[in-house]
C-alpha positions, 0 to 999 in steps of 0.5 A: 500500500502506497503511502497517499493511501494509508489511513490515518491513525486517527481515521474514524471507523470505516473512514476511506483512504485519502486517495486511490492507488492510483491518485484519484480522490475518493469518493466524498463521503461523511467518514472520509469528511471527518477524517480529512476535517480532523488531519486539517484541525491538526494542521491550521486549529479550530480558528483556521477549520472552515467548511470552504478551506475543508473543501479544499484540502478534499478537492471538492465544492464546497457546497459538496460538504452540506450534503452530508453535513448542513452547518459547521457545528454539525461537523464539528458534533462528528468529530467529537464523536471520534475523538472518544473512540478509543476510550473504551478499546480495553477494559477498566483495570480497577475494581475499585470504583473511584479508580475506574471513574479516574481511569475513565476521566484520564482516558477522556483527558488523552483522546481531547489532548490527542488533537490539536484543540481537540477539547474546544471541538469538544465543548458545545457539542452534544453528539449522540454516537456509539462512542460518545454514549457508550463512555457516558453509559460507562462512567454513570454504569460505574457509578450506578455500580457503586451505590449512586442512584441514577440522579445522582450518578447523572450528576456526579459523571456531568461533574466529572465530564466538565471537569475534565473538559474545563481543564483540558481546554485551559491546559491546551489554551496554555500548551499553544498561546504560552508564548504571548497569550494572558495566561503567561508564567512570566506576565503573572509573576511580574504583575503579582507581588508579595507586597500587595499579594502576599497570599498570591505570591506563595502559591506562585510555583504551582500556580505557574507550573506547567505540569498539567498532569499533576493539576489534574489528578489534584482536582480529580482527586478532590472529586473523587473524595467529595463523591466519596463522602455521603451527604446528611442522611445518606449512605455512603457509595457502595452500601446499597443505600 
């Protein structure tokens, strides 16, 4: 197989080729469409994804695209449905469930990293694929496992979802703009003086410290250990209640 017709690793299941062995483009379909759109967001950002620069990099019209997908947020729901198809590719290691609901927010925390922007494509979008419902039936599965009623265990992986969006979109925002953008380590350590900021000042080193790893997993934490904890009146997770 030539290189200019293999796959892309990240290619959506039963996405084509980008081209034929023999150089012609594929015929346009929603599969290839998303895969290009994922390939271009890599490439130029979510700004620089249009609909007209897509039907470029395809070879296309760009009126071909509204066959199979009317808006830009439509395609934009496509590709957020992609960007989870891994997540559930193996089986959850823990039998503990605290442990499996942070394997699952750290398996979701990869597969946005896992392109470039991929946690703003994320937000907003609402997709209702295999992959996108099948890690929410997981996480609330889990949780429903341990003890939470379904309110709760509804509520509990929203908490968890956002969370990890949130952080994820602040951490990528940080990794591509750290050079000029707001959020600069050098900008808040000019602007933040122990004079004025006394309290500021001594979490400085976390608060500019760009292991993002270690934000996470303090925050999931926290989570976790506020799940754990029974409201008044209520049982515990994992007691039946």
């Amino acid at each position: 197989m030539s290189a200019a017709s293999t796959p892309s690793p990240h290619s959506p299941p039963g996405a084509r080729p980008a081209t034929t062995g023999r150089g012609r483009p594929p015929k346009l379909d929603q599969a290839r469409t998303v895969e290009v759109a994922l390939a271009l967001l890599d490439e130029v950002g979510l700004d620089a994804l249009t609909m007209r620069r897509l039907a470029e990099a395809m070879d296309v019209r760009a009126g071909a695209l509204y066959r199979y997908f009317a808006t830009k947020h439509e395609l934009l729901t496509a590709m957020a449905e992609v960007l989870l198809a891994d997540c559930l590719d193996r089986p959850l290691r823990s039998p503990e469930w605290s442990e499996r609901v942070a394997e699952l927010a750290r398996r979701m925390r990869t597969a946005l990293l896992g392109y470039r922007d991929g946690a703003r494509v994320y937000a907003g979008t609402h997709a209702t694929g295999a992959h996108t419902l099948g890690f929410a039936d997981a996480l609330i599965g889990v949780l429903r496992e341990a003890g939470f009623t379904a309110d709760d265990a509804g509520r509990a992986a929203l908490t968890i979802v956002h969370f990890t969006l949130g952080h994820t979109l602040e951490e990528q925002a940080a990794r591509q703009g750290a050079d000029a953008g707001p959020a600069d380590p050098a900008r808040l350590r000019a602007a933040v003086t122990p004079g004025q900021y006394p309290h500021l000042a001594t979490a400085l080193p976390v608060l500019t410290s760009t292991d993002f790893t270690a934000h996470f997993e303090f925050g999931l934490g926290l989570l976790l250990q506020g799940l754990r904890a029974p409201g008044p009146g209520t049982a515990p997770p994992g007691t039946g209640g």
